[in-house]
Residue, then its C-alpha position, 0 to 999 in steps of 0.5 A: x624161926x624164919x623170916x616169914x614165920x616171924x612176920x606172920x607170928x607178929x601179924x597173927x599176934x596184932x590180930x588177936x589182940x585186935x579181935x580180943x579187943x573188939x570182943x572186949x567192947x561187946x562184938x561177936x568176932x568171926x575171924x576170918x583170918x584163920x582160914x588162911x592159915x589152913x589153906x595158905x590162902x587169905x579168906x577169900x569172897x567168891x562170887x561170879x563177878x570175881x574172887x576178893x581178898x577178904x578182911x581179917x575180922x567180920x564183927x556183930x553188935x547190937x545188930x550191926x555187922x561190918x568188917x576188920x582189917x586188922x593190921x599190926x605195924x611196930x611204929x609209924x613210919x615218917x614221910x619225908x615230903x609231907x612231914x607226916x606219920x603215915x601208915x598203910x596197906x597193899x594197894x591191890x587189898x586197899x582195892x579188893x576191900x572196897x570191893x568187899x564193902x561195895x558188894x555186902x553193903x558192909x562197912x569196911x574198918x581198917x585198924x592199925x596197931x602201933x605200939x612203939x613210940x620209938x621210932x625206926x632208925x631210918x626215920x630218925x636219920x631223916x629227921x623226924x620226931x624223937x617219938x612217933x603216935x602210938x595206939x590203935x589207929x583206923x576208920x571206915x574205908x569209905x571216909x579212907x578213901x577221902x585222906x589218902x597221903x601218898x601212895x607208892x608203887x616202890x613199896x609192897x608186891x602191888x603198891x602202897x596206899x598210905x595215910x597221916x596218922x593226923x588222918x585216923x581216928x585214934x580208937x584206943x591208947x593201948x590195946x597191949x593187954x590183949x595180948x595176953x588177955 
């Protein structure tokens, strides 16, 4: 297996488990993601004002529906200059989901699922705690907006906006078990 096929096989195993999870807390889970396997594209919301890129998951509960971008990442990384654990997104897919909410008047959550607490050997070398916050981390796009660590236009095809972990809500120890579940 490549490179990209195993990144996608560990994205795809990151949004699974997230779907499941949320299931498991009584959502419906439409899963929008699985339109871009079929067609190479990601989910996309077409509309005469222009195409947006799609979050992964659009869950139902007790009458309320909003969306789930479900990201996977294996650990936090360390921002050097703030001191900070920080993970992020795509710039451009940062922008498009805000799009989305604006435009369906849903609320857009971003997940992120850390399971590691060891932490890559690269932050480690800069001096960063021997153990990085594990979990399932995320909060409601517009609040997001408002705590934004850095950004970075060294990373990513379009960019990176980035949050402190300090910044996310942390919405579940563990969800490993869905994994398999």
């Amino acid at each position: 297996m490549g490179k990209f096929e195993q990144a996608l096989a560990f994205g795809q195993m990151g949004e699974s488990a997230i779907s499941k999870w949320l299931q498991s807390r009584g959502h419906a889970v439409f899963p929008a993601y699985q339109v871009e396997h079929q067609t190479g594209k990601g989910p996309q919301l077409f509309a005469a004002s222009g195409d947006l890129v799609l979050p992964d998951l659009l869950a139902f509960r007790a009458g309320e529906v909003r969306w789930f971008e479900a990201k996977h990442k294996t650990c936090f990384t360390w921002h050097r200059i703030s001191r900070q654990w920080t993970t992020g997104i795509d710039l451009r897919h940062y922008g498009e989901y805000q799009e989305v909410a604006e435009r369906t008047s849903l609320p857009v959550w971003l997940l992120f699922w850390h399971p590691k607490e060891q932490p890559s050997d690269n932050d480690l070398a800069f001096g960063c705690p021997a153990k990085c916050p594990t979990g399932l981390f995320g909060g409601d796009i517009a609040e997001l907006t408002q705590c934004e660590n850095h950004r970075s236009d060294r990373h990513g095809r379009t960019g990176m906006v980035y949050w402190a972990h300090s910044s996310l809500k942390r919405i579940a120890a563990d969800i490993s078990q869905q994994v398999t579940a």
